[in-house]
C-alpha positions as CSV (number, residue, x, y, z in Angstrom):
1,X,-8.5,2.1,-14.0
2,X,-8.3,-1.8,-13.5
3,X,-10.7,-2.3,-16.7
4,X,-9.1,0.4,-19.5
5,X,-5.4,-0.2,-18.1
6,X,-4.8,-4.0,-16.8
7,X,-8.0,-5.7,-17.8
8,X,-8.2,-9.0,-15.9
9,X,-8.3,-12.9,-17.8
10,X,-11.2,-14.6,-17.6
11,X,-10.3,-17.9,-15.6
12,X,-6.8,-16.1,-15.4
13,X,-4.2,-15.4,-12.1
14,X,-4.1,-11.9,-11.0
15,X,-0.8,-10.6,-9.2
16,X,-1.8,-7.1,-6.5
17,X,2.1,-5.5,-6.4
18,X,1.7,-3.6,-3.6
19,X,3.2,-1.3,-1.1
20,X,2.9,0.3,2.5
21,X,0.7,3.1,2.5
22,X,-0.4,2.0,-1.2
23,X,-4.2,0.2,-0.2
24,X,-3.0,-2.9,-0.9
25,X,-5.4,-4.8,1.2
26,X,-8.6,-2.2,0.1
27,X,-7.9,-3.4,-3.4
28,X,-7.8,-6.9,-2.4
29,X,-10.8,-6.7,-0.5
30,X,-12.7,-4.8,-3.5
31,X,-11.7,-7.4,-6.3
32,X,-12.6,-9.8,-4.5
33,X,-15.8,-8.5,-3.5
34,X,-16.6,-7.5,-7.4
35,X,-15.9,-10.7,-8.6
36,X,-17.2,-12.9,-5.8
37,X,-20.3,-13.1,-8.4
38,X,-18.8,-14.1,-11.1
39,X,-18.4,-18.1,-12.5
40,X,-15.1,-17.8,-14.2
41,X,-12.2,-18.9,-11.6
42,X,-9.7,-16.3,-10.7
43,X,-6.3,-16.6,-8.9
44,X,-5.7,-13.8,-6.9
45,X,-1.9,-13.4,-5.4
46,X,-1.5,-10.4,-3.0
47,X,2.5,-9.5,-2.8
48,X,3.2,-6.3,0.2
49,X,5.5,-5.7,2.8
50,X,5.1,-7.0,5.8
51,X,2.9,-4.4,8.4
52,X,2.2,-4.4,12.2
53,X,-1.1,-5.9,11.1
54,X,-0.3,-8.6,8.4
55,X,-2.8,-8.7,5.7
56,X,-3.7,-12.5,6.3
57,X,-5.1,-11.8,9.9
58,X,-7.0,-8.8,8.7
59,X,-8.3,-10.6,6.3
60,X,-9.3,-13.7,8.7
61,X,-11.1,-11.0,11.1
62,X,-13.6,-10.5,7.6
63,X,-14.2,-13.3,6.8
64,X,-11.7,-14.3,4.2
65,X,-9.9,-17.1,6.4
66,X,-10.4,-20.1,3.9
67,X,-8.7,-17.7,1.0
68,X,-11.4,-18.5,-1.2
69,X,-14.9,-16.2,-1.5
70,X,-16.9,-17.6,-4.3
71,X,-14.5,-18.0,-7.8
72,X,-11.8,-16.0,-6.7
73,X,-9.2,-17.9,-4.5
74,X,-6.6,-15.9,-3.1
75,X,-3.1,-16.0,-1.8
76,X,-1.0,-14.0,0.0
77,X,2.9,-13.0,0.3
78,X,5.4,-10.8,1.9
79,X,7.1,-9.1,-0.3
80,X,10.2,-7.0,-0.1
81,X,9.7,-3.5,1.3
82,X,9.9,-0.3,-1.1
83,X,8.6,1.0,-4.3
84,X,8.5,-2.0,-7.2
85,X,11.3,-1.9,-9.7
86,X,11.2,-3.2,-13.3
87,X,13.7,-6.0,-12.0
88,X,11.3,-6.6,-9.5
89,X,8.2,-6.8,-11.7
90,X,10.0,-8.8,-14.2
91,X,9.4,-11.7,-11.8
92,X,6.0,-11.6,-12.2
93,X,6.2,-12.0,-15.8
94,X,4.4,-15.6,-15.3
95,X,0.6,-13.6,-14.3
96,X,-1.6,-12.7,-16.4
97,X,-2.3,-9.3,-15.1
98,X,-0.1,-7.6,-12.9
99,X,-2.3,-4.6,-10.8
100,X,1.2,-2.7,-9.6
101,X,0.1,-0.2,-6.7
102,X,1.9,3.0,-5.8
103,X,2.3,5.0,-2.5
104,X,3.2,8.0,-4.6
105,X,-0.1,8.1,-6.5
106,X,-1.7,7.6,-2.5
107,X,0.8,10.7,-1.7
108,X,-1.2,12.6,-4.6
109,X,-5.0,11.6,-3.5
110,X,-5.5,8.9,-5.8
111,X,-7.4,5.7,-5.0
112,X,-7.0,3.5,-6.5
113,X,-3.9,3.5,-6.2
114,X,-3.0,1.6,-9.4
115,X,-0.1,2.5,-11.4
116,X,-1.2,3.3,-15.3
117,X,2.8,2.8,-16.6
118,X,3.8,-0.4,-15.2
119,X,0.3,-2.2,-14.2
120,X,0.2,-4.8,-17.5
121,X,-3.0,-7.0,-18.8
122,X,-1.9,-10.2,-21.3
123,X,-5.1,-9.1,-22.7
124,X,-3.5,-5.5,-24.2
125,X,-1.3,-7.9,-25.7
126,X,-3.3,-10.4,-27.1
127,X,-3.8,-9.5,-31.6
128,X,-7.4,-10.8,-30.6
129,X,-8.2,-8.3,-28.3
130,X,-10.1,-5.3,-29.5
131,X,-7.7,-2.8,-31.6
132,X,-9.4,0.3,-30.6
133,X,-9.2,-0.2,-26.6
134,X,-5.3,-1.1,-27.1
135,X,-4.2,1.9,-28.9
136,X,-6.3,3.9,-26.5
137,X,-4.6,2.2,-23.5
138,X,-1.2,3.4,-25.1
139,X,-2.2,6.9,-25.6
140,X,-3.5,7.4,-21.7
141,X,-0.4,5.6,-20.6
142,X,1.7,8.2,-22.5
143,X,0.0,11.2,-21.7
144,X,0.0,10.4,-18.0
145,X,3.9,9.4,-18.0
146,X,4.5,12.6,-19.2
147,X,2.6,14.2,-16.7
148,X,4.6,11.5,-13.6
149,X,7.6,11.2,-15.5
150,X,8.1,14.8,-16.6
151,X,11.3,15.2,-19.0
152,X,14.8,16.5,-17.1
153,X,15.5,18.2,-20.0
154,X,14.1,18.9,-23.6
155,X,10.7,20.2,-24.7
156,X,8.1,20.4,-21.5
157,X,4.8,18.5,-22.4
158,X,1.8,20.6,-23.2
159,X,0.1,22.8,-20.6
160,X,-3.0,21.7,-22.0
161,X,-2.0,17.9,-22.6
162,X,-1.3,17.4,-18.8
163,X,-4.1,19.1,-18.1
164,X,-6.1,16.3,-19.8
165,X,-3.7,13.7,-17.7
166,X,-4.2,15.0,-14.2
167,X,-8.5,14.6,-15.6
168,X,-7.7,10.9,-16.5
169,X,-5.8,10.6,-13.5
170,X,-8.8,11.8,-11.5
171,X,-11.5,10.2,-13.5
172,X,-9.9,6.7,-12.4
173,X,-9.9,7.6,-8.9
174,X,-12.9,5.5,-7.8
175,X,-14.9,5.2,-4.5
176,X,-14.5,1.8,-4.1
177,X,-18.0,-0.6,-2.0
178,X,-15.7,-1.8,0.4
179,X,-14.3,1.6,1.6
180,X,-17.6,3.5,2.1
181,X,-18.0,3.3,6.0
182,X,-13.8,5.3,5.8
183,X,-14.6,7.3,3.0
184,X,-18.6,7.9,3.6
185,X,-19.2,7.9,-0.3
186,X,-20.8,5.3,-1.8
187,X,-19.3,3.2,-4.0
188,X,-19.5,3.6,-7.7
189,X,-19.1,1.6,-10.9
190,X,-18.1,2.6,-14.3
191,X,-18.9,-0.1,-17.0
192,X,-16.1,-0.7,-19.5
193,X,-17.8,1.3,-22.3
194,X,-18.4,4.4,-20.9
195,X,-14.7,4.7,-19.5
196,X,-13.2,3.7,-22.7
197,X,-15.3,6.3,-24.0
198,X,-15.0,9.1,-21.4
199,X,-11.4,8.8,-21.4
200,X,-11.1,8.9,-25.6
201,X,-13.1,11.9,-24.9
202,X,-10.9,13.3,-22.4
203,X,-7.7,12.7,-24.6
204,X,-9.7,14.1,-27.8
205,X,-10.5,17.6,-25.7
206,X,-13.9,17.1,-25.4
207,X,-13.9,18.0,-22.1
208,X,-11.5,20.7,-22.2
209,X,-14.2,23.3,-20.1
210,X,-14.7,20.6,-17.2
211,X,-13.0,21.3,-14.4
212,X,-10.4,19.5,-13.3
213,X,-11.8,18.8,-10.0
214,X,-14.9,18.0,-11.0
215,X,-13.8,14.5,-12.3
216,X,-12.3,13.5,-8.8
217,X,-13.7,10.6,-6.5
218,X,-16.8,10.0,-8.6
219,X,-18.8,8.0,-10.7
220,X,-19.0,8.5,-14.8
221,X,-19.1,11.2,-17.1
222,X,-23.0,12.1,-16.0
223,X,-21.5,12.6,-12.1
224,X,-18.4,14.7,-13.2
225,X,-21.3,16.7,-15.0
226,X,-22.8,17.1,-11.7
227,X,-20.0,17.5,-9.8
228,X,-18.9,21.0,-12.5
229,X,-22.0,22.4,-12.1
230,X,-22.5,22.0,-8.6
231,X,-19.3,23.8,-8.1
């Protein structure tokens, strides 16, 4: 999800939106462990409610007590309790990338919880930045706001398109290294190409006869494979 929808700046800051009940700190914890092995700096600024267990001292029990791990130095703030409004985002407009998080996508079974329609990347912005992942970027972040944002009234999206949506929405649920002794999966990772081009695929009806199921909580397209015909 983070890659196709919010792709992060090289040397760049890097704001986590979350919320309670959202996995703000699993996220945390996972980005920081992915790019721990990296050499390009990153600024990473945690922003959630405040919880019996703040995220600072969980985060000092781990290990993570300096704020720094490697290139990625991190920071952390109490934010304002509830779900993240545009008013509210619009204060972050300063980051680079903005990873918003969402306790409704957690209410749905989807972890990550990262929000497709309002997480943002400078890099989908940038006229340098590769033309074909930016258009494809807009056309999964439409044809999954129609499946969260259904219209009140008018024409009802296509059976068959939010079929495709609820696949993309699955396919970016990832079991995520840090989570595995909770979750007892391991933890996968999808390189940039392949989910750029599973999810063109997706879109494009190429997978039209998977199941839907089949492209939950896995790995890439060879895994979903496995997963349809194990079922």
């Amino acid at each position: 999800m983070i890659d196709v929808m919010c792709p992060l700046v090289r040397g760049g800051t890097v704001a986590i939106a979350g919320e309670l009940r959202a996995g703000t700190t699993v996220v945390m914890e996972e980005l920081v462990r992915r790019l721990s092995g990296g050499s390009a700096g990153v600024s990473l600024f945690t922003l959630a409610p405040w919880t019996p267990v703040s995220i600072a001292d969980t985060l000092k029990q781990d290990g993570f007590s300096e704020g720094t791990m490697g290139p990625v130095q991190t920071f952390y703030f109490r934010s304002e309790e509830g779900a993240w409004t545009p008013e509210r985002l619009a204060g972050l407009a300063g980051v680079d990338v903005v990873i918003r998080l969402s306790a409704e996508l957690a209410g749905r079974g989807i972890h990550p919880t990262v929000d497709p329609l309002t997480s943002r990347s400078r890099l989908l912005e940038a006229q340098s930045h590769d033309r074909g992942h930016v258009e494809l970027a807009a056309r999964i972040r439409t044809a999954i706001g129609a499946l969260l944002v259904p219209p009140s009234d008018g024409p009802q999206a296509d059976p068959l398109a939010l079929e495709r949506a609820e696949k993309l929405l699955r396919f970016f649920a990832q079991p995520f290294y840090v989570a595995e002794p909770y979750t007892k999966r391991p933890g996968a990772t999808v390189g940039l190409a392949e989910s750029l081009r599973v999810c063109r695929e997706i879109l494009d009806g190429v997978h039209d006869a998977v199941p839907v199921k089949a492209f939950y909580f896995t790995g890439g397209m060879d895994a979903v494979l496995a997963n349809a015909a194990a079922r």
